[in-house]
N, C-alpha and C positions, 0 to 999 in steps of 0.2 A: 706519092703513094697514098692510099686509100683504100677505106675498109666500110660495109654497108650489108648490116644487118637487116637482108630482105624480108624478115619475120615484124619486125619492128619497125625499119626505116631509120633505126639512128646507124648514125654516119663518123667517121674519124677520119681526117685528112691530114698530113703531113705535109709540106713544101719548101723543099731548097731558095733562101731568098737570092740565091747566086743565080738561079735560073730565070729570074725573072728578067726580061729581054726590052732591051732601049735601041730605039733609033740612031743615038751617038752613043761611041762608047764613054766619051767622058762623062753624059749624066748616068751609066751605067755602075760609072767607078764611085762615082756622087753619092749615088745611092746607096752603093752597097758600104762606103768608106763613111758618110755621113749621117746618112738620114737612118739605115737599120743597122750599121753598125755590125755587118753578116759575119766578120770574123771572131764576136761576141753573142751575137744571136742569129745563128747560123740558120734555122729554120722558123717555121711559122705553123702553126697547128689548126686546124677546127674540129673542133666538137659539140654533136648537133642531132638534131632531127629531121630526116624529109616528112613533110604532113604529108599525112592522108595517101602514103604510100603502096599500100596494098591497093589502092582505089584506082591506080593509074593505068594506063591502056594508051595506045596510036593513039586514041580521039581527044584524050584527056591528059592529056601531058605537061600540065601546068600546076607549078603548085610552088610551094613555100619550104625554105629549110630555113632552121630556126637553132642558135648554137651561141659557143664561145668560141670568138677570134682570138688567136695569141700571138701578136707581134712584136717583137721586142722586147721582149717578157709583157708585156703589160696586156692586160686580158680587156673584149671588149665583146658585151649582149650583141648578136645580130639577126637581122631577118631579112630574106630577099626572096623576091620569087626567082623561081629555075624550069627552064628549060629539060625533063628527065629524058632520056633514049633509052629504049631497053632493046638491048641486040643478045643474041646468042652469045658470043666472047665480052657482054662486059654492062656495065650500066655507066652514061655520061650524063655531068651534069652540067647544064650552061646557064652563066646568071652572071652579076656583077653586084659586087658589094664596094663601100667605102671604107676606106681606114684613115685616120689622122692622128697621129701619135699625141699624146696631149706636153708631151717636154721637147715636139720637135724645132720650134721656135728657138730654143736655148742649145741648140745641138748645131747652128750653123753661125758664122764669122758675121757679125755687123755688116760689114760690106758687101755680102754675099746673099743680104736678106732686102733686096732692091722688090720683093713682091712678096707676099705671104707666102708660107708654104701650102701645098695641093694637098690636097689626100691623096692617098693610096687607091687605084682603082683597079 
């Protein structure tokens, strides 16, 4: 769910960490039972700003949101550039950000920590 204040450009996103979709389901169950913990921190927030949002048009569709991530409880400064669409039914945003919890190290079994852990992408 999402909300975008076309006067301004800030933005508020909500997301099910349950939704987030894996190749196998066991690193599916991994991540939700290990690394976020989803039946403790069931969702994931941002709250933000798209720049220079009134400015945007078909030619110029590129630009920067700039926010707070919240995963896990634990809150993190971000900035990515995005992709905006602006269609009749709706405005999309397409970008990729990183997350890396910083206690996720101490959240998985010794024997299970055979490679660093990834960030979140």
């Amino acid at each position: 769910m999402s909300v975008i204040d076309t006067v301004t450009g800030k933005i508020a996103i909500q997301m099910l960490m349950r939704s987030f979709m894996f190749k196998k389901a066991l690193m599916q169950e991994h991540f939700n039972e290990n690394y976020v913990e989803s039946y403790k921190y069931p969702k994931a927030t941002f709250s933000g700003k798209i720049l220079n949002f009134v400015e945007l048009s078909e030619e110029n569709n590129v630009t920067e949101i700039i926010g707070t991530l919240t995963v896990h409880g634990e809150e993190k400064e971000i900035s990515t550039k995005v992709i905006v669409e602006i269609a009749e039914d709706g405005i999309l945003l397409k970008g990729v950000f990183m997350w890396m919890s910083p206690t996720s190290r101490s959240r998985f079994p010794r024997l299970s920590r055979t490679t660093s852990p990834k960030p979140l992408r």
